[in-house]
ZAMARGU-4260 file (C-alpha; in steps of 0.2 Angstrom, whole numbers, plus 5000, padded with zeros to 4 digits):
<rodrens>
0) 4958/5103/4995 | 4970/5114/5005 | 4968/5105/5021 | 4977/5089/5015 | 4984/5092/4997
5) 4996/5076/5000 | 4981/5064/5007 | 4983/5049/4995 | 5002/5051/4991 | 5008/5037/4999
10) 5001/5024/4990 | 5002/5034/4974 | 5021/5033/4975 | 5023/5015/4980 | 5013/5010/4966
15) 5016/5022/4952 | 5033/5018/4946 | 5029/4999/4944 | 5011/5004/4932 | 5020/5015/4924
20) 5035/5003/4918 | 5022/4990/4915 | 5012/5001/4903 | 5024/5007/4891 | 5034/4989/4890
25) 5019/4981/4884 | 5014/4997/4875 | 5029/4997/4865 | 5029/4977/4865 | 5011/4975/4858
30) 5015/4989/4846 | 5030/4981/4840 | 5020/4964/4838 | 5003/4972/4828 | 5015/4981/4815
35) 5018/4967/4809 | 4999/4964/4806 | 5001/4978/4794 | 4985/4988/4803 | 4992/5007/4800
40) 4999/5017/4812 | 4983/5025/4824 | 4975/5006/4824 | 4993/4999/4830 | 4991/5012/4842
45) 4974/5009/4849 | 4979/4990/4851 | 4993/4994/4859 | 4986/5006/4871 | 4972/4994/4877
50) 4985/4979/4878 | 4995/4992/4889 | 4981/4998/4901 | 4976/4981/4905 | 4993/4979/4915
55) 4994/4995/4921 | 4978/4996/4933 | 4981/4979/4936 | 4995/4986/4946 | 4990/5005/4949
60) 4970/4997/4955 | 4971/4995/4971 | 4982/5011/4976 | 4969/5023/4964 | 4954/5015/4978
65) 4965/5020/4992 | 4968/5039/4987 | 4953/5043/4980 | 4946/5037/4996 | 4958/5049/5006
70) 4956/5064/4993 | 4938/5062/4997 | 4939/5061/5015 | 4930/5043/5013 | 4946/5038/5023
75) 4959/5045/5036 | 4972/5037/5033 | 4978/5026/5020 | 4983/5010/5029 | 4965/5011/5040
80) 4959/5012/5024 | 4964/4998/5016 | 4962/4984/5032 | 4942/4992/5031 | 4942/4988/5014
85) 4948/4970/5014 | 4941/4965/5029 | 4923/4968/5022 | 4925/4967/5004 | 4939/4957/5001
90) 4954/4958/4987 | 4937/4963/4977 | 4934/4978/4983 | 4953/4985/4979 | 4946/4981/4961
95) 4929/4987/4963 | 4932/5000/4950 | 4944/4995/4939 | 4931/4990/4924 | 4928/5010/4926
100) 4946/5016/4926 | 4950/5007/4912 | 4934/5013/4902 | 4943/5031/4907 | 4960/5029/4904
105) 4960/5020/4888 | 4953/5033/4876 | 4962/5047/4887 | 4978/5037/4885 | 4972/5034/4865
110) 4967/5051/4861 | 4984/5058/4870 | 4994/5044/4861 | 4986/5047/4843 | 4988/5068/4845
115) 5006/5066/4851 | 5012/5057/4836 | 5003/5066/4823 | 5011/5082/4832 | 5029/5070/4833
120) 5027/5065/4814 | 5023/5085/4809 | 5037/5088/4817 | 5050/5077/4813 | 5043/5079/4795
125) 5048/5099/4795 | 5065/5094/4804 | 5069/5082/4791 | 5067/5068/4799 | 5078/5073/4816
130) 5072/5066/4834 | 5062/5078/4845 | 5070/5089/4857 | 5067/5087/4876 | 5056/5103/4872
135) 5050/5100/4857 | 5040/5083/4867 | 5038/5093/4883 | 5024/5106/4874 | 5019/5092/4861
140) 5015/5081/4878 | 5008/5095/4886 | 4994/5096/4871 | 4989/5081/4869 | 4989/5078/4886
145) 4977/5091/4889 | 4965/5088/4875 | 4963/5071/4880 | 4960/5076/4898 | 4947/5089/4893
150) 4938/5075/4880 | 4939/5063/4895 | 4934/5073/4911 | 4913/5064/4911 | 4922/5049/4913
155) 4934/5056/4925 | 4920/5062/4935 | 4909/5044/4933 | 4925/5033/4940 | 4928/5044/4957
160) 4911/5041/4961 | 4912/5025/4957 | 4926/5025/4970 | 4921/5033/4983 | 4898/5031/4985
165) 4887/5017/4980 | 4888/5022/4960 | 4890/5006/4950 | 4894/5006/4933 | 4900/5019/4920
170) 4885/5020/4910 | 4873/5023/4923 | 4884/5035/4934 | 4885/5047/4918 | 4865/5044/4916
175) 4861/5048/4934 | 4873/5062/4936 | 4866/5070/4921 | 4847/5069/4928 | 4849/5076/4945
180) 4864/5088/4943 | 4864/5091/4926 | 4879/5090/4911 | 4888/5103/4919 | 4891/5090/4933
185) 4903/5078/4921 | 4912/5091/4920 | 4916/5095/4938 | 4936/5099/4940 | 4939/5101/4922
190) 4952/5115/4926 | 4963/5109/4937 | 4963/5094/4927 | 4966/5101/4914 | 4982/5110/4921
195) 4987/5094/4929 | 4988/5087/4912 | 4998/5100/4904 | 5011/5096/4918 | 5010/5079/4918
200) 5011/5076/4899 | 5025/5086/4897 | 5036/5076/4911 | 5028/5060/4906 | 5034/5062/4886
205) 5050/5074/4887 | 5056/5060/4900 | 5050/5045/4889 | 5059/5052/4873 | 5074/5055/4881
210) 5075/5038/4888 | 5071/5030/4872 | 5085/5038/4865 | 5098/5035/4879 | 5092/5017/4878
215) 5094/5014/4860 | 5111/5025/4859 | 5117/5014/4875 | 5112/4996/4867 | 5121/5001/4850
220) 5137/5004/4859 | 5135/4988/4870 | 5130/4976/4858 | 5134/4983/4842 | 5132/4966/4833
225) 5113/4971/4836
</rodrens>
């Protein structure tokens, strides 16, 4: 772990920004659209999380292959990795696993989602109605984030080896790792993952709530016929 804790970085970054943007525009954009189907709050946010993740690893794919590949030593080095990759699988193989992060990310994304705004509603409830402070979302990010991580970690577990050995399909990667390494195994890392989590959900929706606001209060002054 220690001996490259960046391995993988590269491509993270160069990717990253781009998924993220594409996950909460259509996020907010397939939410805005299902409202109006009149569904209830968590079923708008289901939809819209599952609309959202499509485009995200549509982006974030390809660059998740290279730096599980690096972080598991698979691969030296990033670009090595992906000339290896394309010369004998093709633009397949930098989508090999996307069926398997998606099957992962979407209820981690759901369950974060749903917790954040039932924390986010509680709160603004007691507040009388006032918008979340940059803290007030940072710990409420920071739980949901973690719970989901924590819920999640099996299929966490089934995607990396998906990534980096022979393993196909998330079904029978839980089944196999259960029978020859027991449950414990799914939940292999769940610490550190764990602790990831808290971090990154409390940057990930501390940052999102403040730029929502900044964003609504900066188009009613620009366009106030709006």
């Amino acid at each position: 772990l220690f001996r490259a804790p960046f391995a993988g970085l590269i491509p993270a970054i160069i990717s990253g920004a781009p998924a993220a943007s594409a996950f909460f525009a259509v996020k907010d954009a397939a939410k805005r659209s299902v409202d109006g189907l009149n569904l209830g709050k968590s079923p708008s946010t289901l939809c819209a999380v599952a609309c959202a993740n499509v485009a995200y690893w549509g982006i974030k794919n390809p660059s998740e292959v290279l730096k599980v590949r690096r972080q598991a030593g698979v691969a030296e080095d990033s670009l090595g990795a992906a000339t290896e990759l394309w010369q004998t699988e093709g633009i397949g193989g930098f989508y090999a696993s996307a069926v398997a992060n998606y099957a992962y990310s979407t209820p981690v994304d759901a369950t974060k989602f749903l917790i954040y705004e039932g924390l986010k509603s509680e709160i603004k409830t007691r507040r009388g109605g006032a918008s979340l402070t940059a803290s007030e979302a940072a710990i409420g990010g920071a739980i949901a984030a973690s719970i989901a991580q924590a819920f999640a970690t099996p299929l966490d577990v089934a995607r990396v080896r998906i990534m980096t050995t022979e393993a196909t399909g998330v079904i029978n990667t839980v089944r196999t790792i259960t029978t020859t390494e027991g449950i414990a195994a799914l939940y292999s890392g769940v610490v550190p993952k764990v602790a990831r989590a808290l971090a990154s959900g409390a940057i990930q929706f501390s940052t999102y709530e403040a730029t929502k606001e900044w964003a609504l209060r900066f188009i009613e002054r620009t366009f106030p016929e709006l």
